[in-house]
N, C-alpha and C positions, 0 to 999 in steps of 0.2 A: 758464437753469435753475441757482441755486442749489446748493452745496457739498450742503446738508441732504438738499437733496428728489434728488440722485443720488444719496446714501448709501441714501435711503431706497428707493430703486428696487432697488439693487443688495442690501437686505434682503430685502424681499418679492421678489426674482427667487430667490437662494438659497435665500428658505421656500421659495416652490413645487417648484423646481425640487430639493433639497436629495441627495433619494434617487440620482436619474439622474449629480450632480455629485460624489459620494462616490462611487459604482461606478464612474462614468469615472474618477477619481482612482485609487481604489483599481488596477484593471484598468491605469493607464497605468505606476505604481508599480510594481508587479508585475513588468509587462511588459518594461519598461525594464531592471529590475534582472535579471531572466532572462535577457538577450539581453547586457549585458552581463557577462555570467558566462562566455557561450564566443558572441560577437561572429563568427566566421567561419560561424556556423552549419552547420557541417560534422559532420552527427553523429559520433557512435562507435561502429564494430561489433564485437560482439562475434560469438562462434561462434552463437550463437544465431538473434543478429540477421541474419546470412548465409541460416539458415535458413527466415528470415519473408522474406528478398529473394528466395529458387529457390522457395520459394511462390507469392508475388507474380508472378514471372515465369512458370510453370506452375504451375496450381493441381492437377495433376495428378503433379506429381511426385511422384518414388519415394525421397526424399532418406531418410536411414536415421531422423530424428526427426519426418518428416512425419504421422504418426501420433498426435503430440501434440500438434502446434499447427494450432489451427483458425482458422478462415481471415479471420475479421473481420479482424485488425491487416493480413494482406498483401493484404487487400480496400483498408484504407486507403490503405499502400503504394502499391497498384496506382491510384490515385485518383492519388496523386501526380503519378504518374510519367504519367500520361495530361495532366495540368499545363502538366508539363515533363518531359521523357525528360532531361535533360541537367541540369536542377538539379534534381532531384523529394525532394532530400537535403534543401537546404536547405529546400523548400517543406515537406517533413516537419517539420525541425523548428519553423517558422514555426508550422505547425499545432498542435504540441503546447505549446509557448511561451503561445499563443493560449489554448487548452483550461487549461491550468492557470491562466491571468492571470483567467480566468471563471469558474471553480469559487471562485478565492478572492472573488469579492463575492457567491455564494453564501454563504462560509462570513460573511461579515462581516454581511449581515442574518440570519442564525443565531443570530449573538451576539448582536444585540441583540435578537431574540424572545426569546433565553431568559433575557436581565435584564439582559445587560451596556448600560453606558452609552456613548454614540458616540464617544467618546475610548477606553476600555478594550478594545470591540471593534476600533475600529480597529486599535490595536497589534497584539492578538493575529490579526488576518489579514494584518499585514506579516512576524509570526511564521513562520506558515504559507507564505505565499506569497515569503517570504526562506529557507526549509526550503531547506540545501544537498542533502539528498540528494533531495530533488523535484527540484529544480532542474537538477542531474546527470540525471535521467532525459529530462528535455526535449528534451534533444539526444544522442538514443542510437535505434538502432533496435531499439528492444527495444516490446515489448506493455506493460509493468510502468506507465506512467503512462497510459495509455489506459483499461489493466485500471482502474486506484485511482479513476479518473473515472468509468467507467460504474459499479462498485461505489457511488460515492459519491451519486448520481444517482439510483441504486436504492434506498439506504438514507435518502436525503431522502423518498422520495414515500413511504415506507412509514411513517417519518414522518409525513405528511400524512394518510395514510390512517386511523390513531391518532387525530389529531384530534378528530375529531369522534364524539357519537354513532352515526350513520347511517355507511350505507358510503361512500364518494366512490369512484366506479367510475372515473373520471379518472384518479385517482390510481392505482388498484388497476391499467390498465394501462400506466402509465406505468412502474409497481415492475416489475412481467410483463415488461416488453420491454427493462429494463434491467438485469435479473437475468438474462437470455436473452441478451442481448448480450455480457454477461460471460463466462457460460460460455464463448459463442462466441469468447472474448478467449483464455483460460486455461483448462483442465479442472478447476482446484483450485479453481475455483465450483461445483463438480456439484452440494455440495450445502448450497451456498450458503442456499439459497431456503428453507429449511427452519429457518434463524436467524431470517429474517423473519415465516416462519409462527408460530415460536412466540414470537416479539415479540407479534405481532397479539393471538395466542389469548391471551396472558396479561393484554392492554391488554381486547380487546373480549369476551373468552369464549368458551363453546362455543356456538354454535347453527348451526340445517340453514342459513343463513347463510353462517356462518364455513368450512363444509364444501364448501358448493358454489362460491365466491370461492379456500379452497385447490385445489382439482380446475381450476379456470380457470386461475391464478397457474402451475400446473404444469406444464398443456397448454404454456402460454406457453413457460414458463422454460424446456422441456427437447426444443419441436418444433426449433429451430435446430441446437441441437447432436449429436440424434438425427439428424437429415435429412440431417447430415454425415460421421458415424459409418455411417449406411447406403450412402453414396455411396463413400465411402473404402474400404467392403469388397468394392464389384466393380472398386474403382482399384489398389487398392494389390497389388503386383508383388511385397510382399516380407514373406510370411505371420510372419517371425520379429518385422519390425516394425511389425506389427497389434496387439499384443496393447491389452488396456485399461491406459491409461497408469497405472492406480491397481496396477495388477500390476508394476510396475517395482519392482526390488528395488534398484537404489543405497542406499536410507536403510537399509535393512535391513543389508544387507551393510557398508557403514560404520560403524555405529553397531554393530555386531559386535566390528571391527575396532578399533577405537578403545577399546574394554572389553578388549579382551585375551583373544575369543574366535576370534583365526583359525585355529585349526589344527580346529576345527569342520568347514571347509570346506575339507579334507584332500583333494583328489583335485578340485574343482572348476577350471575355467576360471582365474578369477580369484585362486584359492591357487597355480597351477600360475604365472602370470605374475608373483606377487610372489615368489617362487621365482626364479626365470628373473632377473628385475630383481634380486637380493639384498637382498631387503627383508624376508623372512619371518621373520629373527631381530627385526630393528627392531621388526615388527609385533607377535612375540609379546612383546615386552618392553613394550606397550603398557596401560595404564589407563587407567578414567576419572575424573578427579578432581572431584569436588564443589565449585564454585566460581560465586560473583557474577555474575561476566561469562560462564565459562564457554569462552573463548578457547581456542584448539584447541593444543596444543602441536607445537614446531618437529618431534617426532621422528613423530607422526602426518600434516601436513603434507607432510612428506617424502616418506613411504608415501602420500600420497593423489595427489600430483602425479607421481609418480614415473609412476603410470597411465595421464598426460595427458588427452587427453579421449576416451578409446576406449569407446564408449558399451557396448559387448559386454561386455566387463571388467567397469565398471563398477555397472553393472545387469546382472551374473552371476544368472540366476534360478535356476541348478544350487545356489549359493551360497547364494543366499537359501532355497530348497528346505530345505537342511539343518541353517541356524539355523531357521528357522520347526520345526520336529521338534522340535529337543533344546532349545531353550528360547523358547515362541511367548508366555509371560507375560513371563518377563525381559526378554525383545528389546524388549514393549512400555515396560516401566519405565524399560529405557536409557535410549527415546528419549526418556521425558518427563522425565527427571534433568534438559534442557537447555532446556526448556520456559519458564522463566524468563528467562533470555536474550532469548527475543524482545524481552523490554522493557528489557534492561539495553544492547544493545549500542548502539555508535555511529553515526553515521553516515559516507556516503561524503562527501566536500566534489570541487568543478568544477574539474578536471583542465585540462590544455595552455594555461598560464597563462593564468587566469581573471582578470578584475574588471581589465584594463588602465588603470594608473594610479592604480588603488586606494593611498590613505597605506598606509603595513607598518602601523601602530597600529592602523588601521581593519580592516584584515586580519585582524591576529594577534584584534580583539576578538572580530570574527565570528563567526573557527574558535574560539575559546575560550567564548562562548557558547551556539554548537551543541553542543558536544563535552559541555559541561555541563548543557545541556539535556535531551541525551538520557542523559545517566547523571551523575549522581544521580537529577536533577530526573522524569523524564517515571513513572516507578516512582512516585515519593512524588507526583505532583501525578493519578494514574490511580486510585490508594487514595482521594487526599482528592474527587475527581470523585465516586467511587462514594455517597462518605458523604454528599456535599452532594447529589445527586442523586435517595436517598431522601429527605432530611432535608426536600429542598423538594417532594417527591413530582412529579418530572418520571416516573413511572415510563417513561412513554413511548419518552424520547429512554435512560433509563438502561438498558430492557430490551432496545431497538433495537440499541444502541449494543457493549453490553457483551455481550451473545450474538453481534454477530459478531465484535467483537475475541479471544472466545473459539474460536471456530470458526477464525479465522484464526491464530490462535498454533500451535492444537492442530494442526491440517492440513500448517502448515509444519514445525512441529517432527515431527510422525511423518515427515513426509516429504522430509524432510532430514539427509544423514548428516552435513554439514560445518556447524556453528555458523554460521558463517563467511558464510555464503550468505543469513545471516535478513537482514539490512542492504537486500539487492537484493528481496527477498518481502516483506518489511515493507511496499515503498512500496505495495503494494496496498490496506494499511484505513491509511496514514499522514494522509489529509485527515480521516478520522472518527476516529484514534487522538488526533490532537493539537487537533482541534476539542475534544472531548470534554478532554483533560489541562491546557489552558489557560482552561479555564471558572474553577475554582479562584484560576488567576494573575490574569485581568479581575478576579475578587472581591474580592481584596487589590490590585490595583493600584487598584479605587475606593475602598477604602477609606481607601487611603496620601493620594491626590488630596481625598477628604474632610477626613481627619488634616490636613495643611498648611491649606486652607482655612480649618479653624477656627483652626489656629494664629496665621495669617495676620491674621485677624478681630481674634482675642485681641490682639496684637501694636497693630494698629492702633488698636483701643478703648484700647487700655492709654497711646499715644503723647497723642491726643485727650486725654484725661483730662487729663495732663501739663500 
């Protein structure tokens, strides 16, 4: 066989074969570059993540935060560990390593449905699936990258569902049991499902249709987390940490305190302990200043660690009681003063020497690319998405898209008293944040890839001539 006619085989093998050999690439790329980022695969725990393990280990525990976290992530957990009892850490993060290396050749035929060209989308899903603070969450025992997958998952098929004229009931419960799974992930899905309905109703309209698909999507979306919610109220041992998690006053109480309203909460639990600590001068000499980033200052900081993590204190509901009173509008405008932030802040980069044997050049370019990605860049390239996304009338992916990044900003920012914390909640809509913000960058990067071509062209016509 001839030089020619194995070139030629190994063409026609690539056409056919083209799609399956770009996702394996893609998926190996990913994969590869994840694992070397923290190579021991020894996740990280934080307090949190302690908690989704005495879960995992009793799903009946009476742990004092067992009330908000429901049970899917230490169902996976507990998958593990039935694996291996003695590595189920690493097998965890193997798994999520895994799950993220496969949402991005989702996100990579994404791009190219929605115009970009197989060089432009390529880039932008090694964008994504090179994301340090994705990448950070891989290897953590935390729910926050499982959360942003089943989110993502759910927000693709709803998608799907858009498509077409007619309904695709496939899809419709595909969306239902992945918006249900979410919940089951995170409570700060509750109401989730309700960005996607009014995606749908704005894409397909109103009719007894669209009515009776919403009432199905519902049943779906809210039997898990109710059937858990029910079960937890004849389990749970300890009535003060029952309550519904949407009742927890930390963000209130913080975002009080931070404004220079604590003496509000003059006789509370939580004024009585920053008393006791000598914090309550600090505190009142405390504002909120109006600013880009919005970065929390060293002397609020202070006062907020000083607390540790004493969940009682912290989520004082006597506290919150008495801001909600004497100013239940103001307390709302605080929170949203910070609202912007979601999109301005940085991100986390892979901790306990990461990337072994990485050049310092390639290092330093990394962090300085991420760093500038997500501020300046990710703000001005979410505006120019929005404009290009009319302009080409995708209503679909635009209505889908940008009603849950709104839902997700707004949710975190009410209910969060510390800026500071949006970095770790973010990663929840960051596979459809940066899908969506890097549409813009593919446009212009084909354009630049066209630019030289012609240049190229010119150049060599002009030599020719000669």
């Amino acid at each position: 066989m001839n030089n020619i006619s194995k070139r030629s085989l190994l063409i026609n093998f690539f056409n056919n074969y083209s799609k399956f050999i770009i996702a394996w690439f893609i998926f190996c790329l990913v994969f590869l570059f994840t694992y070397w980022a923290h190579p021991s695969l020894s996740p990280k725990i934080s307090p949190d993540g302690y908690g989704y393990w005495s879960i995992a280990e009793n799903f009946t525990s009476s742990i004092d935060d067992a009330s908000i976290r429901p049970w899917f992530y230490p169902i996976f957990i507990r998958i593990c560990m039935i694996i291996s009892l003695n590595h189920w850490q690493i097998i965890l993060s193997l798994f999520q390593i895994f799950f993220h290396s496969s949402v991005c050749i989702l996100m990579y035929y994404l791009f190219r449905k929605y115009g970009l060209n197989g060089f432009s989308s390529f880039v932008c899903t090694l964008i994504i699936g090179f994301n340090p603070n994705l990448i950070t969450y891989t290897t953590y025992i935390l729910a926050d990258l499982n959360f942003a997958i089943l989110t993502t998952l759910a927000w693709y098929f709803v998608l799907k569902i858009n498509e077409r004229d007619n309904w695709n009931y496939r899809s419709i419960v595909f969306a239902s049991l992945f918006c249900a799974l979410a919940l089951f992930t995170k409570p700060i899905a509750l109401f989730m499902i309700f960005t996607f309905l009014i995606s749908i109703y704005m894409v397909k309209g109103f009719s007894y249709n669209f009515i009776k698909i919403s009432i199905f999507m519902l049943i779906i979306n809210y039997s898990l987390f109710f059937s858990w919610k029910v079960f937890q109220s004849f389990q749970d041992s300890n009535p003060a940490m029952s309550q519904p998690f949407f009742l927890r006053a930390g963000a209130i109480n913080w975002t009080a305190i931070k404004s220079g309203y604590v003496d509000i909460g003059d006789g509370t639990p939580l004024y009585n302990r920053l008393k006791e600590l000598g914090k309550i001068e600090k505190a009142r000499s405390l504002n909120l200043d109006l600013t880009y980033t919005m970065d929390e200052s060293s002397d609020f900081v202070d006062v907020y660690r000083s607390i540790g993590g004493d969940v009682l204190y912290l989520g004082d509901q006597e506290f919150a009681k008495k801001i909600i009173k004497e100013m239940p509008i103001e307390i709302i405008l605080l929170s949203l003063a910070k609202w912007h932030s979601f999109f301005t802040k940085r991100c986390f980069f892979p901790s306990n020497d990461p990337f072994p044997g990485m050049i310092d050049f390639i290092r330093k370019t990394y962090i300085k690319f991420y760093s500038y990605l997500y501020r300046p860049l990710l703000l001005i390239f979410l505006i120019s998405s929005l404009i290009i996304l009319y302009k080409k009338q995708y209503l679909n992916l635009l209505y889908c898209s940008f009603s849950l990044l709104l839902y997700a900003s707004l949710i975190v920012t009410l209910g969060t008293g510390h800026s500071g914390e949006f970095i770790r909640y973010r990663v929840w809509v960051e596979y459809v944040m940066w899908f969506i913000a890097l549409l813009p960058f593919g446009i212009v990067l084909e354009k630049v890839f066209i630019g030289l071509n012609k240049t190229k062209k010119i150049i060599y016509n002009y030599n020719i001539g000669k």
